[in-house]
Every structure is written in structure tokens, then in C-alpha cells.
TORZATI-613708 format. One record per atom (N, C-alpha, C): chain; atom name; x, y, z. Coordinates in Angstrom, 3 decimals, always signed. Each point is the difference from the previous one (the first is absolute). Layout:
REM residues N
("A","CA",(X,Y,Z));
...
REM end
This chain:
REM residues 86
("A","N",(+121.264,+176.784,+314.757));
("A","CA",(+1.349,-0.511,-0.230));
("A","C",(-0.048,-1.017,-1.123));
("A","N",(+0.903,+0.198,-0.712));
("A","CA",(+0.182,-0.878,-1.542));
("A","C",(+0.556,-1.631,+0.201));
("A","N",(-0.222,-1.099,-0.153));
("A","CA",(+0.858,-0.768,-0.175));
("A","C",(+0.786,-0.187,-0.553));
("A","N",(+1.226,-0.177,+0.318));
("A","CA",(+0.957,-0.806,-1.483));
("A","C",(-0.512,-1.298,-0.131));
("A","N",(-0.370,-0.327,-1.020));
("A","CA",(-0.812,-1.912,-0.180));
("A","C",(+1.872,-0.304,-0.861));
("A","N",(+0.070,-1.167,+0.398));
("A","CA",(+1.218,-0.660,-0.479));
("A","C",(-0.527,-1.583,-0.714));
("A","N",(+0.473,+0.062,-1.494));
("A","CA",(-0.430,-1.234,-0.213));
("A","C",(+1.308,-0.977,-0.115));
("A","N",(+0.062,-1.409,-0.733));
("A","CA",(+1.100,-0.527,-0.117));
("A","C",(+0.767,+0.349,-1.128));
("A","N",(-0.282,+0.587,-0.738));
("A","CA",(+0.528,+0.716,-1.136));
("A","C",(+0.800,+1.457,+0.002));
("A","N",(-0.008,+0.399,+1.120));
("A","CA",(-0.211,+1.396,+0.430));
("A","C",(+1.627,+0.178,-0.060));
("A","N",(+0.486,+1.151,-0.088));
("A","CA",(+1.822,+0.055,-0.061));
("A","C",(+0.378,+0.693,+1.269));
("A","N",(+0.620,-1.090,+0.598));
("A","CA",(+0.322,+0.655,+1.164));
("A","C",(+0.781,+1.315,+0.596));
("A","N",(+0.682,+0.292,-1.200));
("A","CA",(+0.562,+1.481,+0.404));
("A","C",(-1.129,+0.843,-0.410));
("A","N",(-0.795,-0.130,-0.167));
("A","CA",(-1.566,+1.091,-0.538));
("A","C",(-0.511,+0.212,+1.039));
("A","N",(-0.315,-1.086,+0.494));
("A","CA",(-0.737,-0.069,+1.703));
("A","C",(+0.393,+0.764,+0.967));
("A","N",(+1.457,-0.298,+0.124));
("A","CA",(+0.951,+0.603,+0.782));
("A","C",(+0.235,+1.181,+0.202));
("A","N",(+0.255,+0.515,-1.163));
("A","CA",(-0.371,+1.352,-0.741));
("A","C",(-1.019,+0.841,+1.119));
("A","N",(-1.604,-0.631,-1.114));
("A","CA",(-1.167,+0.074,+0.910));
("A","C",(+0.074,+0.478,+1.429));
("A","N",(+0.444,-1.168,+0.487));
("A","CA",(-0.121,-0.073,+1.353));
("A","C",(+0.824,+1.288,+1.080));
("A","N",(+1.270,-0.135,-0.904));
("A","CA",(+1.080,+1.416,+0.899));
("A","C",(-0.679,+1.324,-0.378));
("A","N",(-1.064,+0.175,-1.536));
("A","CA",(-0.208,+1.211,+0.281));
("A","C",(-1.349,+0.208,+0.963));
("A","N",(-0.461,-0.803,-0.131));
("A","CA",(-1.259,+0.002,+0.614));
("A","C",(+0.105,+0.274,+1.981));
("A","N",(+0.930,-0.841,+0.488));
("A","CA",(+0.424,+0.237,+0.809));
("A","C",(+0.934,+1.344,+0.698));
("A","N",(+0.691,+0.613,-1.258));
("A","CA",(+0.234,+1.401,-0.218));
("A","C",(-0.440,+0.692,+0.569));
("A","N",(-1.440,+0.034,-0.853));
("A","CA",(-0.970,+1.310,-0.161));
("A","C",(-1.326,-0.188,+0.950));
("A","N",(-0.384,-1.371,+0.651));
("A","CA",(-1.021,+0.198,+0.553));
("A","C",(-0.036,-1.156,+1.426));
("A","N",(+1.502,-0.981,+0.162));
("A","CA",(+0.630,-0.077,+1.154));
("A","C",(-0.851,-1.240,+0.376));
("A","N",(-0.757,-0.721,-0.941));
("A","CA",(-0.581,-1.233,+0.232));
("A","C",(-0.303,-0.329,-1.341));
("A","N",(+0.370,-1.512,-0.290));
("A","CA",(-0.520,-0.795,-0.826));
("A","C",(-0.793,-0.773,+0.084));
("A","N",(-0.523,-0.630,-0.851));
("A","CA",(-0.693,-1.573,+0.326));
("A","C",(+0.422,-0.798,-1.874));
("A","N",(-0.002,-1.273,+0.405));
("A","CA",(+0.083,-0.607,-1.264));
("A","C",(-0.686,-1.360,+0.193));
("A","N",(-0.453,+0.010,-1.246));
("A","CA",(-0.779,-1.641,+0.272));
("A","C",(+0.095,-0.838,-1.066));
("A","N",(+0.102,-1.203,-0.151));
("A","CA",(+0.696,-1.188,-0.642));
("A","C",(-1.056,-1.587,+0.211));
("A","N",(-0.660,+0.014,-1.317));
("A","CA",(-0.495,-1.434,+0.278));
("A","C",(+1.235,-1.004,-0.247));
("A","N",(-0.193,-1.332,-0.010));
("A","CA",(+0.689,-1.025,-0.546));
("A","C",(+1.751,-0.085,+0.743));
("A","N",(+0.351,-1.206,-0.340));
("A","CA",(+1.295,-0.192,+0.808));
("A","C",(+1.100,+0.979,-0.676));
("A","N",(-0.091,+0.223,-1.672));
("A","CA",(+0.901,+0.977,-0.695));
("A","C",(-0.273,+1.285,+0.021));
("A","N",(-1.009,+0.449,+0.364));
("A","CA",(-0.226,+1.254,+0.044));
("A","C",(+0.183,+0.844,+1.755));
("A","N",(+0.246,-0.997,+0.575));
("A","CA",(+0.416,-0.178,+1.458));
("A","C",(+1.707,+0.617,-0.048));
("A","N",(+0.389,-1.047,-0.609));
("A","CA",(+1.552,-0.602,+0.013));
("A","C",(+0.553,+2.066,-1.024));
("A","N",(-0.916,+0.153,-1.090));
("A","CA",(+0.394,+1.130,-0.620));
("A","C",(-0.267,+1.096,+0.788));
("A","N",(-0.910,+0.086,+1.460));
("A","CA",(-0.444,+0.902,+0.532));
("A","C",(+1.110,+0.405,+1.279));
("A","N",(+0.577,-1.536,+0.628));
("A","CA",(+0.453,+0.376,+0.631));
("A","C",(+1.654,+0.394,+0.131));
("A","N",(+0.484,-0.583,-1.460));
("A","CA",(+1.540,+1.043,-0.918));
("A","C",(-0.224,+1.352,+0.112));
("A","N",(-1.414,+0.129,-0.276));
("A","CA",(+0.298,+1.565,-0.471));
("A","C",(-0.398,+1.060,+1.725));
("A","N",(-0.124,-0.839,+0.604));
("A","CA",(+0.179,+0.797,+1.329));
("A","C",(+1.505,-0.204,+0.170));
("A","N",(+0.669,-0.780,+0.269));
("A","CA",(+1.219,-0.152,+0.123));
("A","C",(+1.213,+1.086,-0.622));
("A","N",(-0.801,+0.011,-1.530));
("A","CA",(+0.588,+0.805,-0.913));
("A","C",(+0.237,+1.508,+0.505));
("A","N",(-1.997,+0.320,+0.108));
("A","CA",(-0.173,+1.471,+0.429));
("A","C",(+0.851,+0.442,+1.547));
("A","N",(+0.382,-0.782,+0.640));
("A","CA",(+1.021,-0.110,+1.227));
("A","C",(+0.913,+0.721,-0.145));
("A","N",(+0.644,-0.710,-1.085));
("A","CA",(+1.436,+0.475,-0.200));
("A","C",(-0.103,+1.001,-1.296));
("A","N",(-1.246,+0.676,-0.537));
("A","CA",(-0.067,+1.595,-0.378));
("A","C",(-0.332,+0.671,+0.911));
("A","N",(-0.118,-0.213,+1.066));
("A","CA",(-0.826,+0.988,+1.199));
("A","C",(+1.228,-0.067,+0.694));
("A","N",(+1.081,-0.753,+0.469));
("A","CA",(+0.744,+0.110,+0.664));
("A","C",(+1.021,+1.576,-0.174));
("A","N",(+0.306,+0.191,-1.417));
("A","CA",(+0.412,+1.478,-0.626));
("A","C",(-0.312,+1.171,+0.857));
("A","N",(-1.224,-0.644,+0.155));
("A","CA",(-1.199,+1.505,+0.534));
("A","C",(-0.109,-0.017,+1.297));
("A","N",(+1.239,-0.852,+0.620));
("A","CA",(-0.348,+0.208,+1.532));
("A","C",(-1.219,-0.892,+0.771));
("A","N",(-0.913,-0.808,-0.549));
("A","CA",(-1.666,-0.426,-0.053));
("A","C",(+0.154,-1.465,+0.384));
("A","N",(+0.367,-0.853,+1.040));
("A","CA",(+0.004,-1.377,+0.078));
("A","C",(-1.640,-0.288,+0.002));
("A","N",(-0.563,-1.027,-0.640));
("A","CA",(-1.093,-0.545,+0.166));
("A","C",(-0.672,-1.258,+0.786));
("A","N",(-0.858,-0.541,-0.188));
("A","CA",(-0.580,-0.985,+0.848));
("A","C",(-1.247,-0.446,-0.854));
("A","N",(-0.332,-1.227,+0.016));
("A","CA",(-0.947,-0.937,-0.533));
("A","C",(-0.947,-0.964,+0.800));
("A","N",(-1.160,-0.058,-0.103));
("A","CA",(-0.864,-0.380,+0.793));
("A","C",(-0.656,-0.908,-1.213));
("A","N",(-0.204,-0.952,+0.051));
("A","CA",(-0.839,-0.641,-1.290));
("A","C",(-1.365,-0.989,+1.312));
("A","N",(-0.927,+0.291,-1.217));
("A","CA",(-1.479,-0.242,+0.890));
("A","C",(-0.262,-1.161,-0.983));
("A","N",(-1.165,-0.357,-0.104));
("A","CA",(-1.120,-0.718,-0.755));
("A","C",(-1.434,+0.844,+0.080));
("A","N",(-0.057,+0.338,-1.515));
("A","CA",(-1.584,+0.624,-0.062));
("A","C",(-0.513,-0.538,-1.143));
("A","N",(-1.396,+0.297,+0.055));
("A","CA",(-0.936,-0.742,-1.300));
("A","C",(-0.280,+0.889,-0.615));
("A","N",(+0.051,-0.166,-1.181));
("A","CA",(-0.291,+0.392,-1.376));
("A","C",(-0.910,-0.287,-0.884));
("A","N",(-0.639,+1.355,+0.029));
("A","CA",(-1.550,-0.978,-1.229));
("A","C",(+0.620,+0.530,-1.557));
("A","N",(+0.736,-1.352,-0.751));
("A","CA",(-0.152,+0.298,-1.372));
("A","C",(-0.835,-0.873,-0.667));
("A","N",(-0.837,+1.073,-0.924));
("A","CA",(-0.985,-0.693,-1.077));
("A","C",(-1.320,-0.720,+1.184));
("A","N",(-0.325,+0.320,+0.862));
("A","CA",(-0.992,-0.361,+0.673));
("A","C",(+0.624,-1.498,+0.714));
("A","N",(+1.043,+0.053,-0.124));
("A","CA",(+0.662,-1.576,+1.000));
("A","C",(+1.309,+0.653,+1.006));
("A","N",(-0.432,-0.471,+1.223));
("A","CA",(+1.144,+0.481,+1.387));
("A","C",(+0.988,-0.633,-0.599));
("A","N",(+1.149,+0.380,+0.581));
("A","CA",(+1.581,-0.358,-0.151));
("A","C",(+0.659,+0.251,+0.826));
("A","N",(+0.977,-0.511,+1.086));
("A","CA",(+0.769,+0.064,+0.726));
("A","C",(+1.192,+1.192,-0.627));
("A","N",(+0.205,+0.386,+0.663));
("A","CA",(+1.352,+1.300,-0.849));
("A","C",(+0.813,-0.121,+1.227));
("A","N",(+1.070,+0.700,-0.534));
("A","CA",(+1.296,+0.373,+1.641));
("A","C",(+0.167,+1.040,-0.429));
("A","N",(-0.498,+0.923,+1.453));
("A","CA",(+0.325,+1.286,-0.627));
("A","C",(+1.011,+0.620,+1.253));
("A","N",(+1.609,+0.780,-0.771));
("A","CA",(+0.956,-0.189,+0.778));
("A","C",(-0.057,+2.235,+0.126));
("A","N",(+0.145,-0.118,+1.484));
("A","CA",(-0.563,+1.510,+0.042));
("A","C",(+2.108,+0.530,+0.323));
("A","N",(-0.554,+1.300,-0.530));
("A","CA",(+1.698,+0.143,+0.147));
("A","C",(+0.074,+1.572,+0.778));
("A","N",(+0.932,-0.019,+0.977));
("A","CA",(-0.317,+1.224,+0.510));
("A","C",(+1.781,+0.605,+0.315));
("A","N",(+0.523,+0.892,+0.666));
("A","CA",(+1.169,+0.438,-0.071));
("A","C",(-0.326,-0.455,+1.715));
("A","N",(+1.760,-0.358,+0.436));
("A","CA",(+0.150,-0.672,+1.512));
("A","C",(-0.114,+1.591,+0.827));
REM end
């Protein structure tokens, strides 16, 4: 399974995007987001992908965890927000 990685730069209707097709076609997401802005951009674009999935009949649900991340040989706290249809 692929991540969507979300940074703070990231455009939130892209994600969103992302996220409704992904959820589409294979009925689980996951997305993960270091930092407080890449959080804040991660969790619009669930919101977003909501209300493109709503069209399709598809209400969703969000579970956000804490997992570690090895970038560049140093751990990192991440939130990784799993997305599944209710």
C-alpha cells in the first residue's frame, strides 16, 4: 500500500483528489504528515476528499495514529491519518 506523504506546501485540493481516488479504487487510504503544517494541510484534504466521495454515495472515516519514521537515518514522529469508507 502507497502512502500519500503530505507536506506543508502540498495543495490541498491535490491531496484530496489523491485521497477520493485512491479510496475509489482500492477502499483504504493512509496519509502521513510530519510537522504542525503539513498536519493542518493533511487534515483539509480529508475533509475535502469527504465531500468528493459524498457524490459517490462513499461516507468516510479517519483514524490518525502516531508512527516513526526513519528519514535520512534520523526517527521522526509522523501522524499517519488512515482513511477508510464507514
Amino acid at each position: 500500500m502507497d502512502v500519500i506523504k503530505v507536506s506543508a506546501t502540498s495543495r490541498t485540493a491535490a491531496v484530496a483528489g489523491a485521497i477520493a481516488g485512491v479510496i475509489r479504487e482500492k477502499k483504504h487510504a493512509e496519509v502521513q504528515a510530519i510537522g504542525a503544517g503539513a498536519v493542518n494541510q493533511a487534515l483539509k484534504a480529508v475533509v475535502l476528499a469527504k465531500g468528493y466521495l459524498v457524490n459517490d454515495g462513499i461516507d468516510i472515516v479517519c483514524v490518525p495514529e502516531f508512527v516513526d519514521v526513519d528519514i535520512e537515518g534520523k526517527i521522526r514522529t509522523a501522524i499517519k491519518i488512515i482513511v477508510d469508507p464507514r
